[in-house]
GUKOL-19694 format. One line per 10 residues: number of its first residue (from 0); their letters; for each residue x, z, y of N, C-alpha, C. Coordinates in nm, 3 decimals, padded with zeros to 5 digits. Atoms other than C-alpha are relative to their C-alpha. Example, Ala and Ser with C-alpha at 12.3 -4.5 7.8 and 13.67 -1.06 7.14 Angstrom:
0> as> 00.089 00.000 -00.119 01.230 00.780 -00.450 00.090 00.000 00.120  -00.082 -00.006 -00.119 01.367 00.714 -00.106 -00.077 00.073 00.109
***
This chain:
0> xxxxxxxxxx> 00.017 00.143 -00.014 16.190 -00.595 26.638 00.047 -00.039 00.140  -00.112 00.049 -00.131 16.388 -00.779 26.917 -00.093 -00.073 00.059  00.079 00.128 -00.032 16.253 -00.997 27.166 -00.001 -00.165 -00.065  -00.040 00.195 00.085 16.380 -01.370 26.991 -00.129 00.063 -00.145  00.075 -00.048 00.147 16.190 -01.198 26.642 -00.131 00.011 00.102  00.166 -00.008 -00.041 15.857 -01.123 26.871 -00.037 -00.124 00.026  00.030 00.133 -00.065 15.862 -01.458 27.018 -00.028 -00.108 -00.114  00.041 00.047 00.062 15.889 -01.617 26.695 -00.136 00.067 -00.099  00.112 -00.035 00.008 15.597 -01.381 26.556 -00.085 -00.071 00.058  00.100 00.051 -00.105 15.394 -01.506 26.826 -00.016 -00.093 00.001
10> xxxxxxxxxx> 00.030 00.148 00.017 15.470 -01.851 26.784 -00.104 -00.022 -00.158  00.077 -00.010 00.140 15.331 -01.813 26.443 -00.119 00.002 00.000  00.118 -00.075 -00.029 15.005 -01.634 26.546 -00.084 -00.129 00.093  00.029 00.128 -00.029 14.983 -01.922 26.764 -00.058 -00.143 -00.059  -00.009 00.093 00.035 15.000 -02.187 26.591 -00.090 -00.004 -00.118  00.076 -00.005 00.122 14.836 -02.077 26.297 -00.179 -00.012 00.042  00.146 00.043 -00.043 14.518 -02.019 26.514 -00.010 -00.049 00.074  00.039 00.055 -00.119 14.520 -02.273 26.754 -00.009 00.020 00.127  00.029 -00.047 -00.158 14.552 -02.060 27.051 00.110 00.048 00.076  -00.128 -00.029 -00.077 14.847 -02.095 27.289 00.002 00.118 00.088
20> xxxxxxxxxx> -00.014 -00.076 -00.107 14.755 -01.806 27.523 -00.007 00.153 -00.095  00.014 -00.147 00.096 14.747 -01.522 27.213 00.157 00.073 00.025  -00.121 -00.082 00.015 14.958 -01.235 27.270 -00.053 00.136 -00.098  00.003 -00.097 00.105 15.039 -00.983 27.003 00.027 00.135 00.054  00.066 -00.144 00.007 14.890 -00.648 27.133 00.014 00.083 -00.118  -00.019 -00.057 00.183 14.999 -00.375 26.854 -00.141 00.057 -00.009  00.161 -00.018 00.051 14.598 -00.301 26.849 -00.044 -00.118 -00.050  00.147 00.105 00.043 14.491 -00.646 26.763 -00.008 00.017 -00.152  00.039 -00.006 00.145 14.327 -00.691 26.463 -00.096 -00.110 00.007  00.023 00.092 00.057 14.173 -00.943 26.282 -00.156 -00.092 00.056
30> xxxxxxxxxx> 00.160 00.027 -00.053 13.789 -00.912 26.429 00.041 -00.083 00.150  -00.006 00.022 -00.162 13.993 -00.971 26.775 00.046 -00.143 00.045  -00.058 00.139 -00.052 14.091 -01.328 26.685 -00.067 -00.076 -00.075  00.138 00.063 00.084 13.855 -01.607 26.605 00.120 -00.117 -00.137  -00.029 00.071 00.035 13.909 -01.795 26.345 00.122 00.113 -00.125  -00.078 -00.074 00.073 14.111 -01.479 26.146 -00.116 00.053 -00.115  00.113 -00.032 00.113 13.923 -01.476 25.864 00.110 00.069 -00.219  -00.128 -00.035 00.106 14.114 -01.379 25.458 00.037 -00.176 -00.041  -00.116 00.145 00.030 14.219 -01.755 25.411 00.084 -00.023 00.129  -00.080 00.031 -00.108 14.388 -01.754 25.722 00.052 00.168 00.002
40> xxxxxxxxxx> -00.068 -00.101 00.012 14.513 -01.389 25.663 00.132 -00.041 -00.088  -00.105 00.038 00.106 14.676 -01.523 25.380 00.128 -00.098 00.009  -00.095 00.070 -00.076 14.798 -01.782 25.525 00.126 00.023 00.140  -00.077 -00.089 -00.135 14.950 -01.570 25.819 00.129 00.059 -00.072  -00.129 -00.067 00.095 15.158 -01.394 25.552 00.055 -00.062 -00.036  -00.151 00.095 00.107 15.305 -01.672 25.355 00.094 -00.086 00.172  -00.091 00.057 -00.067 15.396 -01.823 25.704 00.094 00.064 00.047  -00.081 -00.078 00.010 15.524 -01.520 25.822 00.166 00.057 -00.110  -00.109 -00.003 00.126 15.750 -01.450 25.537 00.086 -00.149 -00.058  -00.097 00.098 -00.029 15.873 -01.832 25.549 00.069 -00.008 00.118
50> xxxxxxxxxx> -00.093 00.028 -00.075 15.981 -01.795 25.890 00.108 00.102 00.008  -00.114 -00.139 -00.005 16.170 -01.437 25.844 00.087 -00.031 -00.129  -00.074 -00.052 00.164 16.262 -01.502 25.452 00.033 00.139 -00.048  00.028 -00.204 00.045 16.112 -01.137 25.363 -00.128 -00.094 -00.110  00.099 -00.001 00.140 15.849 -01.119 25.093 -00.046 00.158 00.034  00.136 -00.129 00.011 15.545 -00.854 25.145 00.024 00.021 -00.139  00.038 -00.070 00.104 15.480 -00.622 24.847 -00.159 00.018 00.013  00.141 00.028 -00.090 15.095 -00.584 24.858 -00.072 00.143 00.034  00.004 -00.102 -00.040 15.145 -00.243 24.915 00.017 00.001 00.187  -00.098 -00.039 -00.145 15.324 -00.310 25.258 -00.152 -00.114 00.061
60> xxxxxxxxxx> 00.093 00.061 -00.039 15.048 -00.583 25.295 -00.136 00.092 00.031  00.149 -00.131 -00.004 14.746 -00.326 25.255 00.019 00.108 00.141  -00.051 -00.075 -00.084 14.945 -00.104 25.491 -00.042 -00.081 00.171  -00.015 00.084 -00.085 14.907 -00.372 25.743 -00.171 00.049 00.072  00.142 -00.014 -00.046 14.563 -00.259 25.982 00.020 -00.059 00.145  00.019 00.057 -00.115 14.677 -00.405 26.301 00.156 -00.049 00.034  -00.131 00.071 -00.031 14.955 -00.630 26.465 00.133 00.134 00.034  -00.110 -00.074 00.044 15.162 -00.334 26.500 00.041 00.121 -00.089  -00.019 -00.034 00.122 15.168 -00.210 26.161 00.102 -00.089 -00.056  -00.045 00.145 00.062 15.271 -00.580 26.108 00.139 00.019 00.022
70> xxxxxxxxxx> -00.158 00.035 -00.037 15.566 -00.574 26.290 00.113 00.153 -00.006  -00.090 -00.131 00.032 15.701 -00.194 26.211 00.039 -00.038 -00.101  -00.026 00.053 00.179 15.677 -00.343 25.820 00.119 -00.081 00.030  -00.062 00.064 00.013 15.830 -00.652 25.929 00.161 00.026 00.031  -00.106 -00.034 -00.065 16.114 -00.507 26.161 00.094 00.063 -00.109  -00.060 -00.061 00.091 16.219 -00.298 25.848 00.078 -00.075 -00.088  -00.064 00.092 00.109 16.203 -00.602 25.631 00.120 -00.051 00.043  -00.111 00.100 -00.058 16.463 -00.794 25.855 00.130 00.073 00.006  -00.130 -00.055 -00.032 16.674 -00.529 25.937 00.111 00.018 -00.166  -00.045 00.013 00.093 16.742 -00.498 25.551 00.025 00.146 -00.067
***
């Protein structure tokens, strides 16, 4: 994953929870951000996957235990 691809990650993560100063640590996880609850998981994914135009399997989703799980998956998806 490139820097321009992290930055838009991040904007995402942002925006989705309200919190301009979140940076994507490949430990965070879900307990570590308020407001990350499974309707806003869910929602993390479909935004994710509108701003890349990838599509999770819910295998690759399950796989997913912390922000950098997220972005090894994703980096794969993009590269093609």
């Amino acid at each position: 994953m490139n820097d321009e691809q992290l930055e838009i990650l991040t904007e995402v993560f942002r925006t989705l929870f309200n919190n301009p100063e979140l940076n994507l640590d490949d430990e965070l996880v879900a307990t570590d951000v308020p407001g990350w609850d499974s309707f806003n998981h869910i929602n993390l994914i479909i935004n994710i996957e509108e701003e890349f135009g990838v599509k999770f399997t819910n295998a690759e989703i399950e796989k997913m235990q912390n922000v950098g799980d997220l972005k090894k998956i994703l980096a794969i998806k993009i590269s093609g």
